[in-house]
N, C-alpha and C positions, 0 to 999 in steps of 0.2 A: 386537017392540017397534019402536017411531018415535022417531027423534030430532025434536024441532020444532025447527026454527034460532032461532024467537025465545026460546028458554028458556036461552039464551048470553047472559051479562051480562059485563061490564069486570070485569077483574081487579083485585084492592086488597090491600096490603099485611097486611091479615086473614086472607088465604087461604090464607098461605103454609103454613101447622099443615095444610090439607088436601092441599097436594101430598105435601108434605112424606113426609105416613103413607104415600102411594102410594106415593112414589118410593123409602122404605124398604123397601117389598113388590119395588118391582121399581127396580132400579138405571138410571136414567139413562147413558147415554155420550156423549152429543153436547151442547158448552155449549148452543145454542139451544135445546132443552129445558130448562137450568137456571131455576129460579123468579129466578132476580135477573135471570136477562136477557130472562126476559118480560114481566116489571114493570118494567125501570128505560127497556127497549125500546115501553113501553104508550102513549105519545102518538104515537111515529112507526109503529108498529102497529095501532094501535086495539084491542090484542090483548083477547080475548074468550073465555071458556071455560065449559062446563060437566063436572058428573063427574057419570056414570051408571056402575052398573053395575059402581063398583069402578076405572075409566078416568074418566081426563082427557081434556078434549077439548078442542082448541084452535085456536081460528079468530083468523085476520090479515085487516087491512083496509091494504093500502099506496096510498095514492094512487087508491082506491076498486077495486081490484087487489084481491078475496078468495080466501085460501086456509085451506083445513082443514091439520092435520096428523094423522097416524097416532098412535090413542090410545095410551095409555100406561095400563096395567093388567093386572089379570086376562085371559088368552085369552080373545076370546068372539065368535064369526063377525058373530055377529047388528048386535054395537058395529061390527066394520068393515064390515060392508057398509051399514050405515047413514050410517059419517059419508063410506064412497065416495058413495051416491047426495048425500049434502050437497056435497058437491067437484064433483061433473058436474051438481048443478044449477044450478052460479054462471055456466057457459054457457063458463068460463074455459081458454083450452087449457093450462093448468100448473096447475090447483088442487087438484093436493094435494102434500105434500112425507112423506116419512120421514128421521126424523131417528136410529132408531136399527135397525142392523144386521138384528136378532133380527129383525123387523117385516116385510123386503121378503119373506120364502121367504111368511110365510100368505097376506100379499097377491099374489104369483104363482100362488099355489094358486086362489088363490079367482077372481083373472082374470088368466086365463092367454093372453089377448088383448091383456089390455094390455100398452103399452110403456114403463119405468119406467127414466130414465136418471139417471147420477150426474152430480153438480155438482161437478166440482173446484175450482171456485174459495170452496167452503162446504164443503170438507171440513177440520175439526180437526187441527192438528199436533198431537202427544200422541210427547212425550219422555220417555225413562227419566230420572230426577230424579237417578241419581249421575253421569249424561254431565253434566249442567248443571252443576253441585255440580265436578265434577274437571276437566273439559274437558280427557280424555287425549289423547295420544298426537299424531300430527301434523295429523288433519283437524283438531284445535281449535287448530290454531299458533298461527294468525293471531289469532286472537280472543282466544288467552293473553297475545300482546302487546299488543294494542290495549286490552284490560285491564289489563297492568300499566303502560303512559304513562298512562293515565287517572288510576291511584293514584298515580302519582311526579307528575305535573300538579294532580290536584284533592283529592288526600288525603281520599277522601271517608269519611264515617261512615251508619249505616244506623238506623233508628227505625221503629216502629210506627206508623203510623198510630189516632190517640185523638184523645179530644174534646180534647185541651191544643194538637196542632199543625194543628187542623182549619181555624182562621179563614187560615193561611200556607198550607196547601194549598188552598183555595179561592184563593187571591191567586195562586201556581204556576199556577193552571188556566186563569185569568183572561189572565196572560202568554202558555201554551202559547197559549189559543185567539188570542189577538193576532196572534202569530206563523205562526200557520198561517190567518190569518184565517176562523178558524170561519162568521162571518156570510154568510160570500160565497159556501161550500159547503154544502148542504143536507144531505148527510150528515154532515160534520163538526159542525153545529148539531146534527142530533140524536144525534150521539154525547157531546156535550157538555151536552145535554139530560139523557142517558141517565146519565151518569158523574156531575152534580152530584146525581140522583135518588139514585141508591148511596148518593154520600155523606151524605145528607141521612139516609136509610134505613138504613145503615150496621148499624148494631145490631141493628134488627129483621129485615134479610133476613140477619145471624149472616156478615157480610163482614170482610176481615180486609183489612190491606194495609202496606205496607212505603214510608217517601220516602228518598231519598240526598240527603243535605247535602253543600254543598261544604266542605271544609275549610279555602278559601282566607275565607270571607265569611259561613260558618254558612248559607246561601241554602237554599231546598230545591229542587233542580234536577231532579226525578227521581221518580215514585210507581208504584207498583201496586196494581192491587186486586186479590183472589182468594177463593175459597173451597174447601170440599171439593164437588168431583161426586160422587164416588162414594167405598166407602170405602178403594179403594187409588190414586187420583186429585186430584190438586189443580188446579183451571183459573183461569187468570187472565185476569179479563175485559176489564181494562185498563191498560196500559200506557204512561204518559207522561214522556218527556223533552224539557227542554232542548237543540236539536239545538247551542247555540253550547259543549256541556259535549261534548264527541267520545268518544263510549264510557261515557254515562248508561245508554243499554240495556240494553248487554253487563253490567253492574254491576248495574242489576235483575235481569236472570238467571239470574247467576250469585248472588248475595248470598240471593236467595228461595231456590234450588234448596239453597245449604250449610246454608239453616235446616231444608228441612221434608226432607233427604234420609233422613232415619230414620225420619219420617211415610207419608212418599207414594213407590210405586213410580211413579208418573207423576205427572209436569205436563202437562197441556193448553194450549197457550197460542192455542186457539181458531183462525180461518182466517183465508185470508189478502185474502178476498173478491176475487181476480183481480188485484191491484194487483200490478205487476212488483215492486218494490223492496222490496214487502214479502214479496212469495214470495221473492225470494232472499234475503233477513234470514233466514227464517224457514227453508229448505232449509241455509241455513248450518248451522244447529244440530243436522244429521241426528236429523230425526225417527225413531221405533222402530218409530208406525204411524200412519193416517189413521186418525179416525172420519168415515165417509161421510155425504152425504147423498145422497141420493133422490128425483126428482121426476117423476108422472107426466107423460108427454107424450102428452096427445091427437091434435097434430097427427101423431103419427107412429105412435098405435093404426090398427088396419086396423077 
């Protein structure tokens, strides 16, 4: 078999009933495989896919920057060595990534030449959901108290995100990007691209999320969005506070984590993309494990 590159179209919120059956046959672990974050991530990707053969297959365009990723399917040699020769055609020295674990041993087998390194700064934190939920013993001191000033200060209360509190989370988002002035960073525009897309989509990519009100002024100072990855996992794909509310965050994840701790043996709260402040947010919370990624490097095959 041949894969043709032009038989890859843009992905549409239509599609999702076809990952979907896949992703039931074979479980997902890494959010950037999740259908919400390849579609809500689809204007600052150009993200592109076809399915042969039982496999997904999915191709990025960044900043005219392409890469394949390792399909996602049925075993089947023939699917990966096809969408490798698609990756070494783009001429690109990193054009392909793997996104889930199971994935890198066939692709070593199969070239055993190449050199395939890990991304720490795009590997998934993935928490045990009753550390979040209880936050024992003394590593979670700090964060127990800076959670409870935040409750004696903001008295806050916790709601669903629905179509009733949707036009005031929009307005919340509106502020968030003010303040962090979205326009001015290109990533933060399209992260903000990304997260109005959700909400807009909300229902149909089967998203759920959670806002914190203040108690002082009813305000909503605080949201997350999340879904199920897999079926003993929950990842949440975004996280937004008010930084003038001191301990909005810690109150998102603790508050998620008491709701869904009889659901989910894990949260994922996704990576940390190399950003210092947020890797230590996020090492604060003692992760249980990484979900890696993986990306070949040409310039350092022989």
């Amino acid at each position: 078999m041949t894969i043709n590159p032009h038989d890859f179209r843009p992905i549409t919120i239509e599609d999702r009933d076809s990952f979907q059956k896949i992703y039931k046959k074979h479980p997902i672990t890494h959010s950037e495989n999740s259908f919400a974050t390849l579609f809500c991530w689809k204007q600052y990707a150009q993200t592109e896919f076809l399915i042969t053969r039982g496999n997904i297959i999915v191709r990025t365009t960044v900043n005219g920057y392409v890469t394949y990723r390792a399909p996602i399917g049925t075993a089947d040699d023939s699917v990966l060595r096809n969408v490798m020769d698609l990756a070494l055609a783009t001429g690109n020295a990193q054009p392909f990534f793997l996104f889930e674990e199971d994935q890198i041993e066939a692709y070593q087998e199969l070239y055993p030449h190449f050199v395939f390194r890990e991304d720490r700064n795009f590997f998934d934190y993935v928490y045990r959901t009753e550390m979040l939920a209880k936050l024992p013993g003394k590593e979670y001191l700090t964060i127990r108290k800076q959670l409870h000033k935040f409750h004696r200060t903001t008295d806050p209360s916790i709601e669903e995100v629905s179509a009733e509190n949707m036009e005031e989370i929009l307005e919340f988002l509106q502020k968030w990007c003010e303040w962090h002035e979205c326009d001015k960073y290109e990533i933060l525009k399209h992260e903000s691209i990304a997260l109005h897309t959700a909400l807009k989509y909300f229902d149909a990519l089967h998203l759920s999320g959670i806002v914190v009100r203040s108690g002082m002024n009813g305000a909503i100072i605080g949201m997350s969005v999340y879904e199920e990855l897999s079926p003993d996992t929950l990842v949440v794909h975004y996280e937004k506070g008010l930084h003038e509310n001191e301990g909005v965050y810690k109150e998102l994840v603790n508050a998620l984590a008491v709701r869904m701790e009889e659901k989910y043996l894990f949260i994922d709260r996704e990576s940390d993309m190399g950003v210092p402040g947020l890797r230590d947010s996020k090492t604060r919370y003692h992760p249980d494990h990484f979900r890696k990624l993986f990306y070949l490097d040409l310039d350092a095959t022989i």
